[in-house]
N, CA, C and O atoms as CSV, one atom per row, in Angstrom:
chain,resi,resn,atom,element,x,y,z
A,1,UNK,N,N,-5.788,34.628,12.347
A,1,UNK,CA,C,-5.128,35.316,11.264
A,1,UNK,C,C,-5.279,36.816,11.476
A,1,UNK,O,O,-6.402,37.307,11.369
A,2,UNK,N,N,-4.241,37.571,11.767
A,2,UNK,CA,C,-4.305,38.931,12.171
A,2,UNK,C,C,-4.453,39.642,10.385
A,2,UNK,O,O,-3.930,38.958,9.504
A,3,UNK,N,N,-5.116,40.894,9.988
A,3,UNK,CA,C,-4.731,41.506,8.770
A,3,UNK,C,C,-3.710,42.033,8.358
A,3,UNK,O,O,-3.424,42.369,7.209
A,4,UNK,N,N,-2.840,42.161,9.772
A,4,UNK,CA,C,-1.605,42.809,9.461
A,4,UNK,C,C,-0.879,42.016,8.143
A,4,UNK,O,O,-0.720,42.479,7.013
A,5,UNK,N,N,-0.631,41.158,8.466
A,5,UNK,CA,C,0.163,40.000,7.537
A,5,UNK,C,C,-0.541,38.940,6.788
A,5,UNK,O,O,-0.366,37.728,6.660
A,6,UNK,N,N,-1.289,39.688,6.393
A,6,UNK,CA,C,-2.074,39.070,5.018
A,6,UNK,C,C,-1.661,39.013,3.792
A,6,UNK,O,O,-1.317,40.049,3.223
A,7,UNK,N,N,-1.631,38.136,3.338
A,7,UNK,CA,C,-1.200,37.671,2.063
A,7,UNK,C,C,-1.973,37.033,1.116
A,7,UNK,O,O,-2.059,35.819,0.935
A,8,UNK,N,N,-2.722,38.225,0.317
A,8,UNK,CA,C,-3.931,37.833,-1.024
A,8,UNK,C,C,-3.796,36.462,-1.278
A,8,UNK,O,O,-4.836,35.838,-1.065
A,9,UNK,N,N,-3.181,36.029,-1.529
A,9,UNK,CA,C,-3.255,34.914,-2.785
A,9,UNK,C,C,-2.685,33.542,-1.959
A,9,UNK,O,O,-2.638,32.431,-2.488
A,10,UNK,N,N,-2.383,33.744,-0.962
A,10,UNK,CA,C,-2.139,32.640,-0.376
A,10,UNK,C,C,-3.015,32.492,0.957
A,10,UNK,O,O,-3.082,31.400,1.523
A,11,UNK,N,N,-3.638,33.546,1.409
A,11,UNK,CA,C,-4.767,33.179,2.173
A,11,UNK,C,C,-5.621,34.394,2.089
A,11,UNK,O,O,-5.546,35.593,2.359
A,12,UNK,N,N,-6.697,33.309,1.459
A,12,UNK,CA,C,-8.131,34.112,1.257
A,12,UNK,C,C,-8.844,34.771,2.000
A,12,UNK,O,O,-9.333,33.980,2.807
A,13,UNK,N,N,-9.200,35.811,2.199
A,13,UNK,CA,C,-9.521,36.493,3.158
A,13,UNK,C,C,-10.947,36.166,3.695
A,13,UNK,O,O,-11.684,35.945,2.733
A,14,UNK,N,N,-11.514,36.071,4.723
A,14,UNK,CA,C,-12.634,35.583,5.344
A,14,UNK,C,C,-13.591,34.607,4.562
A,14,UNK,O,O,-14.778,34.881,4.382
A,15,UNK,N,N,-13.027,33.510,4.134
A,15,UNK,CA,C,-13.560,31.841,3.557
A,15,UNK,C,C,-12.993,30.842,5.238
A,15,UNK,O,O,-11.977,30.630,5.899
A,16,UNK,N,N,-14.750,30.450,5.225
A,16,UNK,CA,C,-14.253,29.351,5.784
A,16,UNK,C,C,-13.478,28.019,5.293
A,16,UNK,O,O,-13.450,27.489,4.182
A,17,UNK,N,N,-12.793,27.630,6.642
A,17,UNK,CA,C,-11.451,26.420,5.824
A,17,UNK,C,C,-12.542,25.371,5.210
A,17,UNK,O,O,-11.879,24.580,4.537
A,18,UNK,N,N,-13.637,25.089,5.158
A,18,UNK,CA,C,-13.916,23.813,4.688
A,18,UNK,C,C,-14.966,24.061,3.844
A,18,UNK,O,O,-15.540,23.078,3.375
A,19,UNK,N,N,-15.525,25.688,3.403
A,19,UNK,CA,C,-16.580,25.694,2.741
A,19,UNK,C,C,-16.090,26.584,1.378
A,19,UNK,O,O,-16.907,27.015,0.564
A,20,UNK,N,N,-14.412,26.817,1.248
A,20,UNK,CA,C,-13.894,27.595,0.535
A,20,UNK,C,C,-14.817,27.107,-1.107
A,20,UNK,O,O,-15.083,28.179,-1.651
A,21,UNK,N,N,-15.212,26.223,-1.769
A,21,UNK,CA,C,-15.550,25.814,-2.859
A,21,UNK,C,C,-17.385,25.758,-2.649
A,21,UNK,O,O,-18.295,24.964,-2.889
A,22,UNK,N,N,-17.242,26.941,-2.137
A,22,UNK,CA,C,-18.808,27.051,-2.111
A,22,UNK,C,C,-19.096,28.471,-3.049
A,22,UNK,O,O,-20.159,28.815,-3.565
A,23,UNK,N,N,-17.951,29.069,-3.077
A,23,UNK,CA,C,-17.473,30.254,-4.022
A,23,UNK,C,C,-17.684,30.008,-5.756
A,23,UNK,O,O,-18.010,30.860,-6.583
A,24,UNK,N,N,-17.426,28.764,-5.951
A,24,UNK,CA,C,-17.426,28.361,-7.185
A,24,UNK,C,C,-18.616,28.797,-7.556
A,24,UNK,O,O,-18.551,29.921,-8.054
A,25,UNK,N,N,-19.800,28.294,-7.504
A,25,UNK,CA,C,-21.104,28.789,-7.768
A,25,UNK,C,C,-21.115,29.889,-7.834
A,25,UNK,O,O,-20.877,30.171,-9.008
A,26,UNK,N,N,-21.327,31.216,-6.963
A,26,UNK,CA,C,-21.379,32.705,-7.681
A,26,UNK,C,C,-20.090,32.937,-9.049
A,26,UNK,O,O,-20.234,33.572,-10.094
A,27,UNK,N,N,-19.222,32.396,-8.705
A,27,UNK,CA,C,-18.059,32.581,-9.633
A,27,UNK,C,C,-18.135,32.269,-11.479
A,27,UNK,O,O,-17.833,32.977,-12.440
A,28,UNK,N,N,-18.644,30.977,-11.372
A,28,UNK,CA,C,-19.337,30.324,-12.649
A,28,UNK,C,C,-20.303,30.885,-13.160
A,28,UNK,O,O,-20.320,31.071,-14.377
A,29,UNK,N,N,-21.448,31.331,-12.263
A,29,UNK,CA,C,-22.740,32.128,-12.537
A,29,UNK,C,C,-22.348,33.465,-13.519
A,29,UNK,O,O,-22.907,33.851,-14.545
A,30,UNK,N,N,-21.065,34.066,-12.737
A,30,UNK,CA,C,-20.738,35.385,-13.099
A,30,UNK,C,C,-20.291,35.198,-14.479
A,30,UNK,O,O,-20.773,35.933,-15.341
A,31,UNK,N,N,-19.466,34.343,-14.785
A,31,UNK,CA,C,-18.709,33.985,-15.909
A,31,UNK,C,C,-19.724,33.331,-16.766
A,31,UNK,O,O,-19.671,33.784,-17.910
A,32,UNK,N,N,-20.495,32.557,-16.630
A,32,UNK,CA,C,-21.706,32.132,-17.637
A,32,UNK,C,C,-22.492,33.431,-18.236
A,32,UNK,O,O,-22.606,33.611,-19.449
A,33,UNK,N,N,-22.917,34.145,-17.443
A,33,UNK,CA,C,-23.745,35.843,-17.569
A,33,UNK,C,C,-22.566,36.226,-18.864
A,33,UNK,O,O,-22.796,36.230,-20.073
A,34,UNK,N,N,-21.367,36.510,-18.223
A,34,UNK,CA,C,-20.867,37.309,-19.302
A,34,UNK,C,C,-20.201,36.458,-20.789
A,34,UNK,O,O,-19.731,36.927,-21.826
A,35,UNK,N,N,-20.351,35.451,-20.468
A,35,UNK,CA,C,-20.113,34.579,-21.961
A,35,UNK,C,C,-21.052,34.884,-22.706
A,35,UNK,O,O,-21.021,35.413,-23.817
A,36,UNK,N,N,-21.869,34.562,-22.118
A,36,UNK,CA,C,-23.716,34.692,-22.808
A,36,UNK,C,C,-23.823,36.024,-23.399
A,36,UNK,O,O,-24.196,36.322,-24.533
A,37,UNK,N,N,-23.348,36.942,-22.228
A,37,UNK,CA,C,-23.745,38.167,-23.027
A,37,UNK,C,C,-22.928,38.857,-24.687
A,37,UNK,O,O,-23.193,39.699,-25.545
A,38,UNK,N,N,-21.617,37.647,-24.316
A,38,UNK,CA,C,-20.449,38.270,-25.642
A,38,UNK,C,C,-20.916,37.614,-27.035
A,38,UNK,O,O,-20.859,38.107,-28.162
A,39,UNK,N,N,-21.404,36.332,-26.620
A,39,UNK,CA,C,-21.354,34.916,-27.810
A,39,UNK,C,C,-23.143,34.770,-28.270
A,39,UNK,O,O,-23.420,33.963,-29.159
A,40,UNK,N,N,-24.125,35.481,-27.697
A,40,UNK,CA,C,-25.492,34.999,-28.199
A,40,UNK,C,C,-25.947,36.493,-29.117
A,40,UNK,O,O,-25.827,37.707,-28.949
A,41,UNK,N,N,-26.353,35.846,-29.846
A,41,UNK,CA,C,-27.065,37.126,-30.812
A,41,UNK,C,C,-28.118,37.913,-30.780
A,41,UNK,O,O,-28.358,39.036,-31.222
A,42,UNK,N,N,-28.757,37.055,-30.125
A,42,UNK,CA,C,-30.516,37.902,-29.105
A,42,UNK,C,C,-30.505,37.273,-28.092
A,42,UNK,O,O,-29.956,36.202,-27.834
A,43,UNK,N,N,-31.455,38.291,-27.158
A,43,UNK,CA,C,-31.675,38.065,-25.848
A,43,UNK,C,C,-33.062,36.780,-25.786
A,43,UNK,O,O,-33.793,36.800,-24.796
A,44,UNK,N,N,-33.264,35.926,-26.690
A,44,UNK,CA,C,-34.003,34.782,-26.613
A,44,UNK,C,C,-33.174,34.535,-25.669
A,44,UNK,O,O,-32.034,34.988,-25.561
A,45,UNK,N,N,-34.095,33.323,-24.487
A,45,UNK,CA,C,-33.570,32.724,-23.647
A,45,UNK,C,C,-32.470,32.555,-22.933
A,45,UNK,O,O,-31.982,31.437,-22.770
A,46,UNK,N,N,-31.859,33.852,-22.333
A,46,UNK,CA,C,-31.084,34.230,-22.320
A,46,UNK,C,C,-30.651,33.486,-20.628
A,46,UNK,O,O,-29.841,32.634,-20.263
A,47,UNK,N,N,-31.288,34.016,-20.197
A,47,UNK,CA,C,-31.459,33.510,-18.299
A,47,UNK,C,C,-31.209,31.728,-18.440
A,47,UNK,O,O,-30.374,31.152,-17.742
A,48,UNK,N,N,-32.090,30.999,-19.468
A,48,UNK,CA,C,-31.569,29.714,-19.741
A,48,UNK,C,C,-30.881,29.313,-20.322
A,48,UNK,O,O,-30.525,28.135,-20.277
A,49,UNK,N,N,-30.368,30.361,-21.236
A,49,UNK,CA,C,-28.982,29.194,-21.740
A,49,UNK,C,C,-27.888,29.579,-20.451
A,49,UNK,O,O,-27.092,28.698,-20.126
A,50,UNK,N,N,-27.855,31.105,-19.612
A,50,UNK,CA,C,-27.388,31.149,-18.415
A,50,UNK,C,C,-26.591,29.946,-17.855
A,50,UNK,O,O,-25.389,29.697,-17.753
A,51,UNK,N,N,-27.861,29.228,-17.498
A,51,UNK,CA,C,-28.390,28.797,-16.054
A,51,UNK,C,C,-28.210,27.048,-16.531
A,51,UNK,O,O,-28.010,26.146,-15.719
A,52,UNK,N,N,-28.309,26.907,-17.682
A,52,UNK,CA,C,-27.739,25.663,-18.794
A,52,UNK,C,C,-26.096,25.606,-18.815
A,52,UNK,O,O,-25.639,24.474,-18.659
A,53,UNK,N,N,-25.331,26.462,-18.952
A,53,UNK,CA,C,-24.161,26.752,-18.973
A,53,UNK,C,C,-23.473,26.881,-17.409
A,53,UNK,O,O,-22.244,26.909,-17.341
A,54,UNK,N,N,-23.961,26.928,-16.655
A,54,UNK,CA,C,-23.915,26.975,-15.177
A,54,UNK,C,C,-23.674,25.885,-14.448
A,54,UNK,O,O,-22.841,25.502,-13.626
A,55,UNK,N,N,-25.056,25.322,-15.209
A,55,UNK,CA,C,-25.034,23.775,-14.528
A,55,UNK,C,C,-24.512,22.787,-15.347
A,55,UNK,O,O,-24.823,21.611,-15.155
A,56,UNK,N,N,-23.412,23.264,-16.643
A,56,UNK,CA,C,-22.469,22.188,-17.465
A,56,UNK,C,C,-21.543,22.231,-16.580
A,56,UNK,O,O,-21.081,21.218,-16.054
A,57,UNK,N,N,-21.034,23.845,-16.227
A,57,UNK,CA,C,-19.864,24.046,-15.870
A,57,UNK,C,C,-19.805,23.273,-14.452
A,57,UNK,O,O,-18.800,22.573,-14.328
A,58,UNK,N,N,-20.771,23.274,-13.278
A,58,UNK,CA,C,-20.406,22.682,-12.313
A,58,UNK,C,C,-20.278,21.252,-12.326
A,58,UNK,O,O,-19.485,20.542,-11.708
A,59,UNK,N,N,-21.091,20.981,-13.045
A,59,UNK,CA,C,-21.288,19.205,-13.306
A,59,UNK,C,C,-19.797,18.689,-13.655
A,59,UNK,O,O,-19.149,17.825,-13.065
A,60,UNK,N,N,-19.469,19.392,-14.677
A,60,UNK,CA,C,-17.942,19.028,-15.337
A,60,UNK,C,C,-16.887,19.423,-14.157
A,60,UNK,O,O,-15.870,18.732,-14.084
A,61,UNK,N,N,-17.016,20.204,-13.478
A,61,UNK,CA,C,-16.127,20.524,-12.474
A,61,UNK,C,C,-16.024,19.714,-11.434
A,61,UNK,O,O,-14.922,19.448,-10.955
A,62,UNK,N,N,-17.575,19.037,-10.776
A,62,UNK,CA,C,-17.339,18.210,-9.463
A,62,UNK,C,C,-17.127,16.904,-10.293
A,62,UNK,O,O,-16.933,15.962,-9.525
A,63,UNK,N,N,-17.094,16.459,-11.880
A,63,UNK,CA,C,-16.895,15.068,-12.259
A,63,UNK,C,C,-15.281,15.261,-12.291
A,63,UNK,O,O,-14.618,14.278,-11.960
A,64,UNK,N,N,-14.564,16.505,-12.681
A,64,UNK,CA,C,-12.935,16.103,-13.184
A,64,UNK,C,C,-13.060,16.205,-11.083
A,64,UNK,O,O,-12.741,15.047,-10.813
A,65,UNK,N,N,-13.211,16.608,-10.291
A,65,UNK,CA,C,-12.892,16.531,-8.432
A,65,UNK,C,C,-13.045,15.741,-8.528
A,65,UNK,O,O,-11.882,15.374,-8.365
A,66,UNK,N,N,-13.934,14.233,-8.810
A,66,UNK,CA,C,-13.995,13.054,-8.364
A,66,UNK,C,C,-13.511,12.324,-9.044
A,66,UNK,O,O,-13.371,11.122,-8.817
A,67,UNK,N,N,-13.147,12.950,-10.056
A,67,UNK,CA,C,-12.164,11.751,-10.667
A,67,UNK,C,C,-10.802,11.792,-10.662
A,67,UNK,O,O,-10.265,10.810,-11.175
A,68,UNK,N,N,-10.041,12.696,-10.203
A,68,UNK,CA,C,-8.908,13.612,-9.554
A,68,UNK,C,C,-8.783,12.596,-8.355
A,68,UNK,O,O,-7.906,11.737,-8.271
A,69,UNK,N,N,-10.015,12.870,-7.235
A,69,UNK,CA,C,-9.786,12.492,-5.719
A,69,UNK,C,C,-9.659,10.626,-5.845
A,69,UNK,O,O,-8.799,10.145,-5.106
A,70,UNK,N,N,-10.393,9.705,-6.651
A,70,UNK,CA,C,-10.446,8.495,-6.640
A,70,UNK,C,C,-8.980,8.489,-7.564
A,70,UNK,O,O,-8.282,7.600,-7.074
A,71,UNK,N,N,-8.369,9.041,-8.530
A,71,UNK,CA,C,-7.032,8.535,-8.875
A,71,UNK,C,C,-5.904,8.830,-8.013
A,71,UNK,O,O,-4.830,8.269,-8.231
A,72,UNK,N,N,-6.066,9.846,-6.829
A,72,UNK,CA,C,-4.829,10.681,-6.322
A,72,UNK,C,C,-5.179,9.005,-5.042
A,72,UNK,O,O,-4.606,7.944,-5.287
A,73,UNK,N,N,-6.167,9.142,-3.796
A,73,UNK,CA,C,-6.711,8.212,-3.186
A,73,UNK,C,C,-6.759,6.553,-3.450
A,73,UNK,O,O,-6.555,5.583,-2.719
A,74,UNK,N,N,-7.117,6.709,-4.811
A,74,UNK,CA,C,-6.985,5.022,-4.988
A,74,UNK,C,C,-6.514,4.118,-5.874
A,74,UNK,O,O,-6.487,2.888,-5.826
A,75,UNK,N,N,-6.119,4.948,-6.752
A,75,UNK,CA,C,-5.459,4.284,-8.044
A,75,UNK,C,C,-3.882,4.662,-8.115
A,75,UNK,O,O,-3.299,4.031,-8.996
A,76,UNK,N,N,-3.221,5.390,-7.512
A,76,UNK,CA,C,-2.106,5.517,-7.333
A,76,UNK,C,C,-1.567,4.908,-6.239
A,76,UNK,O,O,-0.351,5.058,-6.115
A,77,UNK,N,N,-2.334,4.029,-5.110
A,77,UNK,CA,C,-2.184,3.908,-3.618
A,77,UNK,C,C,-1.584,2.581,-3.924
A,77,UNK,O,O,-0.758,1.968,-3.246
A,78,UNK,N,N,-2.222,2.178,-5.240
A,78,UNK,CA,C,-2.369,0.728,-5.742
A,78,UNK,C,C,-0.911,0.352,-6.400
A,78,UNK,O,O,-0.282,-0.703,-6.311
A,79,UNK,N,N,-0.678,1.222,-6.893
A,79,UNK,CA,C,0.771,1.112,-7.973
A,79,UNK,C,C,1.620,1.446,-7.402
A,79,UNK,O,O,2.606,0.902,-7.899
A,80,UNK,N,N,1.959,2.180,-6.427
A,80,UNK,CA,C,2.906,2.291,-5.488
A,80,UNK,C,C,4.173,1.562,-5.075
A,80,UNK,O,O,3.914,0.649,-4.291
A,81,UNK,N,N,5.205,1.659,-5.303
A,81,UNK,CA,C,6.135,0.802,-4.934
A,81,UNK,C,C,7.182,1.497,-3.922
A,81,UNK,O,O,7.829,2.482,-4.278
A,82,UNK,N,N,7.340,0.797,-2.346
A,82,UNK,CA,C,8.016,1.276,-1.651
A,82,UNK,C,C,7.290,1.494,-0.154
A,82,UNK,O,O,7.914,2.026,0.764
C-alpha cells in the first residue's frame, strides 16, 4: 500500500489485516474514561467503575460477534434455498 493513494476510511492506515480488532480495547477504555467522567458525581471509585464498564462493553461486543458469526455461518447455511 503506497501513501500516495490512501484512502482514510477505507483503508486504515498501518493495522495489521488480522489484528485490526485489537484496537477495540484502547478505544472502549477511552470512551468508558470519558462517560465516567460526564455521568458520576464523585471521584469514588472511579478507575472501577472504569474498568467495570470496559469489561461490559467488551463482553457485550465479542457476545453480539459470536452470535452474528454462528447466524451469518450456520443458521442461515441451513435455510437456504438454491
Amino acid at each position: 500500500m503506497t501513501i500516495i493513494a490512501w484512502i482514510p476510511f477505507l483503508q486504515p492506515a498501518g493495522v495489521p489485516e488480522n489484528y485490526w480488532w485489537v484496537l477495540m480495547f484502547p478505544l472502549v477504555f477511552g470512551i468508558s474514561i470519558a462517560y465516567r467522567a460526564t455521568h458520576d458525581h464523585s471521584i469514588d471509585h472511579f478507575w472501577y467503575r472504569v474498568s467495570l464498564f470496559t469489561a461490559k462493553s467488551i463482553l457485550a461486543m465479542g457476545s453480539l460477534a459470536l452470535v452474528l458469526y454462528l447466524f451469518v455461518y450456520w443458521i442461515i447455511p441451513i435455510f437456504h434455498v438454491g
